[in-house]
N, C-alpha and C positions, 0 to 999 in steps of 0.2 A: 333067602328069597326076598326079593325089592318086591317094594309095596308097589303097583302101581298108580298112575298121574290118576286114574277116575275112584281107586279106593281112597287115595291119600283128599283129592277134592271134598269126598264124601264124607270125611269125618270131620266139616265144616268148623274147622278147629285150627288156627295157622300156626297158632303157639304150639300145639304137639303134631302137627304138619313139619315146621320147619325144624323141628328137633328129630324127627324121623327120617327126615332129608338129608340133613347134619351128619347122621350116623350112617345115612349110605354112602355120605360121601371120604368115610373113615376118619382118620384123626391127623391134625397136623394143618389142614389148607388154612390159609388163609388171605385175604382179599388184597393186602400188598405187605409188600418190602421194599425196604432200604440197605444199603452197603452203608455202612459204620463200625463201630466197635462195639464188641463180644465177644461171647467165650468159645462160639462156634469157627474154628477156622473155615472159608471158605476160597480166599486166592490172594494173590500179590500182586502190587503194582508199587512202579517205582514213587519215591520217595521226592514229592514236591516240596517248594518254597513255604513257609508258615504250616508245615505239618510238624507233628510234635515227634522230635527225633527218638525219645524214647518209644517210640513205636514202630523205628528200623530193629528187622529182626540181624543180630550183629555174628550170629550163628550161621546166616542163609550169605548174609557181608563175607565173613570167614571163607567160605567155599567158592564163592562166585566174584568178590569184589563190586558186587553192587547193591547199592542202597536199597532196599526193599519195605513196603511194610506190609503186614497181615490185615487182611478186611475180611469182617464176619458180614451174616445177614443178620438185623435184630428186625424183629417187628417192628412198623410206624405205628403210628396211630394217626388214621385218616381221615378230611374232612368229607363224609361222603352224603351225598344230596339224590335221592331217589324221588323220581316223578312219572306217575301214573297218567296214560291214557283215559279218560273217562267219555269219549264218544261215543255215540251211538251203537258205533262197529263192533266196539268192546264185547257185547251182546251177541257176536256170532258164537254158533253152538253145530259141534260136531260129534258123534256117537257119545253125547252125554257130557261132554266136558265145554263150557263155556269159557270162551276166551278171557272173558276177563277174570275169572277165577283160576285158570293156570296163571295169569298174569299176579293176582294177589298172592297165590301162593310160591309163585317164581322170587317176587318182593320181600316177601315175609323170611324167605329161609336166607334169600344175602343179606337183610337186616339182622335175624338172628347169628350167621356166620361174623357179621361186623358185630353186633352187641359185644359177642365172646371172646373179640380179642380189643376191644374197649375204645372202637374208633369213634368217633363224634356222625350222629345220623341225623338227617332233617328229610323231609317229605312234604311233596308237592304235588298237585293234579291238576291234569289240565282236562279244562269242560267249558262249552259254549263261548269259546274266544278268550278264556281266563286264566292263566296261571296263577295258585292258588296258594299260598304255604300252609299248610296243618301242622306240620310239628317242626319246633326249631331246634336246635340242638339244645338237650339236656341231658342230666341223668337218668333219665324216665323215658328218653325218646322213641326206645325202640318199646315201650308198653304202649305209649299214645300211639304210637304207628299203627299196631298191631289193634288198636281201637278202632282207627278211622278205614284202615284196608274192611274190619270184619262190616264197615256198615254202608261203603261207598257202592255207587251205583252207577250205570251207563247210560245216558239218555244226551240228546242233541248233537248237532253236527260243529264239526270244527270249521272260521270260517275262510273263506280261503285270501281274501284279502290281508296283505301284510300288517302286521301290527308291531308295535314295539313294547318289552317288555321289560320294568328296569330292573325287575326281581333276578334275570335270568343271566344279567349284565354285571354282577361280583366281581371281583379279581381276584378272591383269596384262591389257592391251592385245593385245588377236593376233584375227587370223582363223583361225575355225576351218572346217574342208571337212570334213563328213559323205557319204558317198555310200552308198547304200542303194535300197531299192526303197519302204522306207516302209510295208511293206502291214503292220498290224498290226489284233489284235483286238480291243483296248480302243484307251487310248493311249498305248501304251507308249513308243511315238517320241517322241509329243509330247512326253510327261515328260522325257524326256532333253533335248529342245532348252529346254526351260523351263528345267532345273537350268545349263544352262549360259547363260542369259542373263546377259548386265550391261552395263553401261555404256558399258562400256571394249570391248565383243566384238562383232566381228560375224559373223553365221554364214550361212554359204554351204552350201545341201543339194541336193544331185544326186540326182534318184529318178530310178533308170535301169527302166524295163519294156519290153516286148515289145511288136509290133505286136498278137499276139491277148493277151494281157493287155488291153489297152486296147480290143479291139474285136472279141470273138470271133464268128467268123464259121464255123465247121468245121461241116461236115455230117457225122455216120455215128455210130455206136457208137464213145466213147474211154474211155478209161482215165486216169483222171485222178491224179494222185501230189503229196500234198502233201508237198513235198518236205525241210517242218520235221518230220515224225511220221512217216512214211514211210507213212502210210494212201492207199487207191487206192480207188477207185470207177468205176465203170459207168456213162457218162449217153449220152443221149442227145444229142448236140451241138446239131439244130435245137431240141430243147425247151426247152435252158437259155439261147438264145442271148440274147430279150429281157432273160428274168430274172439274166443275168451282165452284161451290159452296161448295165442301169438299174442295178445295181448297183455295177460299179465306177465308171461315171461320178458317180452320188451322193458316193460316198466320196472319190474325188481334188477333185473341187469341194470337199467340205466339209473334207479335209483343207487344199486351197490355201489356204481362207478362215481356218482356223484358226491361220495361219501370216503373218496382214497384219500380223504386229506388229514394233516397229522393230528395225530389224539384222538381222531376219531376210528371206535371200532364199531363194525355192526355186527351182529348175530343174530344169521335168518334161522327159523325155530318155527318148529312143525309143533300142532296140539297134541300130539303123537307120540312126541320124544320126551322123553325122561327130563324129568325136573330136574332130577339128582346129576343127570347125566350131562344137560345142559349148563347148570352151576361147574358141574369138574373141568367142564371146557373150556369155558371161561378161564378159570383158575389155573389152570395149564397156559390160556393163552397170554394172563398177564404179568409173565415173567419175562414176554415176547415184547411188552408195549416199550 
């Protein structure tokens, strides 16, 4: 029986969070691969210029007449860069689970999954117009991570005016993990995912929302609290129901279509869905990238 996301939040522990995550998600995943040599066969492709001919299978030659060689999968080791929302929003809270704590504990267990197979982790947050570095690649990264996720907090608004950032501007080779909720007022997100494009990156973004985020359905008088400005209002919950939900489903469509460009993957994720379940999906889908 899986733990569920509001028991596993509630044992306010990310380190025996994400090893319990780990173990739902059985044994074997892990956050990439490479085609090279090892002991695993996995397929053939013909025999290019400056490959080393002792690795034409001259057996598979024998029967077919052509050059072939064997390619295994081995593990990389990857250079992987995770960075955290810390706005305001982060702070939405639904049947008991606060967005930004699935978000820490979404973080913690692909950091723990990358510790374990020994890839290089560094950690960033972005707060009040800032991207921040906390932890750079070490030995110890993924402990100081698992420090600064247990004490980080959500407060102020991202600002929507474009900024430049040289932090986000690298060219080495790495996956980066953004997790966020994404809801912004111009496009502020988007600019960010743009400055860190290149060649060499690929970028993985987790927007985590609510069930009424996505589909408000409440009837009576609320009180509404935006939680970047701290402003409140009065509505009427049946009058805005059309008018909030033609709207955010506009916006998440036009934001997913804004994002079909390569390297970039998004995964839209409900506070609902399984951690463990969210991770295996992932994990499935980047055999696909």
């Amino acid at each position: 029986m899986q733990a569920s996301n509001l028991e596993i939040i509630k044992l306010n522990n990310l380190k025996l969070a994400a090893k319990i995550i780990s173990e739902q998600l059985k044994h074997g995943v892990h956050l990439g691969k490479r085609v090279g040599v090892g002991s695993e066969f996995e397929q053939y492709r013909y025999y290019e210029p400056g490959d080393d001919p002792k690795r034409i299978d001259w057996k598979y030659f024998s029967r077919s007449g052509k050059h072939m060689i064997k390619e295994s999968q081995t593990e990389s080791h990857l250079q992987i860069r995770m960075m955290l929302d810390l706005s305001g929003s982060m702070n939405y809270e639904e049947n008991g689970i606060k967005r930004l704590d699935y978000a820490k504990n979404l973080l913690a267990s692909l950091a723990y999954l990358a510790h374990q197979q020994g890839d290089s982790l560094s950690y960033f947050t972005c707060q009040d117009g800032r991207v921040e570095q906390k932890v750079s690649a070490s030995p110890k990264a993924f402990q100081r991570m698992l420090y600064f996720l247990e004490e980080e907090t959500a407060a102020g608004s991202w600002p929507v005016s474009k900024q430049v950032f040289p932090v986000l501007k690298s060219r080495q080779k790495e996956l980066i993990i953004l997790v966020s909720d994404f809801l912004q007022k111009d496009n502020e997100w988007l600019d960010i995912v743009e400055q860190m494009r290149h060649p060499k990156k690929e970028i993985v973004l987790f927007q985590i929302l609510g069930n009424q985020e996505l589909a408000f359905d409440l009837k009576g008088n609320f009180t509404l609290q935006d939680l970047e400005s701290d402003r409140s209002i009065i509505l009427d919950g049946k009058a805005i129901e059309k008018t909030y939900n033609d709207s955010i489903n506009n916006y998440l469509s036009e934001f997913k279509q804004s994002l079909l460009i390569p390297q970039v993957h998004l995964f839209q994720v409900r506070l609902t869905d399984s951690i463990a379940g969210v991770i295996s999906e992932f994990l499935s889908q980047r055999s696909l990238f």
